[in-house]
Residue, then its C-alpha position, 0 to 999 in steps of 0.5 A: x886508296x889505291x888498288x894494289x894488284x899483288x894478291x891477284x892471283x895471276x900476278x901472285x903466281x908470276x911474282x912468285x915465280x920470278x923469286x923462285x927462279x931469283x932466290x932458288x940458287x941462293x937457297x941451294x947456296x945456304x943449304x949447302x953451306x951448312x950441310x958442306x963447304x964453302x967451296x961445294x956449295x959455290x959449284x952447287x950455286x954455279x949449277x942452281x944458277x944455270x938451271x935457274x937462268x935456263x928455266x927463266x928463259x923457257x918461262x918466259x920465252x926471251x933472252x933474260x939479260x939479268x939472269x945471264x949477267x947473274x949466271x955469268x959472274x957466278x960461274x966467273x967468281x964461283x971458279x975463282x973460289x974452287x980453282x983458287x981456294x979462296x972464299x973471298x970471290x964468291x963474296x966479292x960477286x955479290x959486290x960486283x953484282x949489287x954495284x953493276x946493277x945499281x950502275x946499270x939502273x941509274x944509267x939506263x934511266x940518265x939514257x932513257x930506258x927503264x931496265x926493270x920496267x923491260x924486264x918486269x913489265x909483262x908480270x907487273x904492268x905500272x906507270x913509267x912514274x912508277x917504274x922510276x920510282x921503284x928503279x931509283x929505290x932498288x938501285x940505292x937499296x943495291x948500293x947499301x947492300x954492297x957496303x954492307x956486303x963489302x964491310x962483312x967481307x972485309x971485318x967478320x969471317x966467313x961465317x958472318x958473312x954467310x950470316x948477312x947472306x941469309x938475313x938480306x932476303x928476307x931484307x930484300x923480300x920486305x924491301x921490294x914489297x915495301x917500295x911495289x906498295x909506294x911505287x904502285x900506279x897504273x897509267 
């Protein structure tokens, strides 16, 4: 059986962090949606989104490229949506962003560079056997989660897709759980 290092507390804490810092912004955007509009919560996740990467880059004291490509095409997007009153761009970020990154993942191993292994090997020290593993899971996972964003968008009302929005952490959270356990080793 394998040592599975998650429920260290070091390693609880850093885990912990990073999702604070990846979900934040999308738990001020729920939020707000129910308490407000659409287009108010967008300009509050603009903001979350960019005291999120700002926290990211002073916590770990590098240029985080993730949460700048984040950052970026919310406050593309998100302008989008309130200076053109149309919800359908903060949606069509979430395509965008889950096409890119499973683009940028498989690319960056067809090149020989684990991009999540650069960017989460200092919380999670793995295997490159691993890493792999989990890339090629997490950039197939990103892939169902853009069909399942973009099917929303396009057949159910801005209300349902506000309803898969909130579903898919928790869906995300148990995903990327599921696939640390199996991916797991250590060199």
């Amino acid at each position: 059986m394998k040592k599975f290092p998650l429920f260290s507390p070091a390693i609880f804490k850093k885990v912990g962090i990073a999702a604070i810092l990846e979900f934040g912004p999308i738990f001020v955007f729920l939020f707000s949606f129910n308490r407000f509009h659409v287009y108010q919560a967008t300009m509050l996740l603009m903001v979350a989104t960019i005291i999120s990467t700002i926290i990211t880059y002073t916590h770990q004291k590098r240029l985080p490229y993730v949460a700048l490509f984040v950052a970026l095409l919310t406050i593309i997007f998100g302008s989008l949506t309130i200076v053109g009153h149309q919800p359908k761009f903060i949606q069509i970020r979430d395509t965008l962003y889950d096409i890119a990154f499973s683009f940028i993942l498989v690319g960056g191993l067809i090149g020989n560079v684990n991009f999540l292994k650069m960017a989460f090997h200092n919380i999670l020290p793995m295997s490159t056997k691993a890493w792999e593993k989990m890339t090629y899971a997490w950039a197939i996972f990103m892939l169902f989660a853009a069909a399942g964003n973009e099917y929303i968008r396009r057949t159910g009302g801005l209300h349902d897709w506000f309803q898969f929005k909130a579903a898919m952490i928790p869906i995300t959270v148990i995903f990327g759980l599921v696939v640390l356990y199996f991916s797991y080793e250590t060199d």
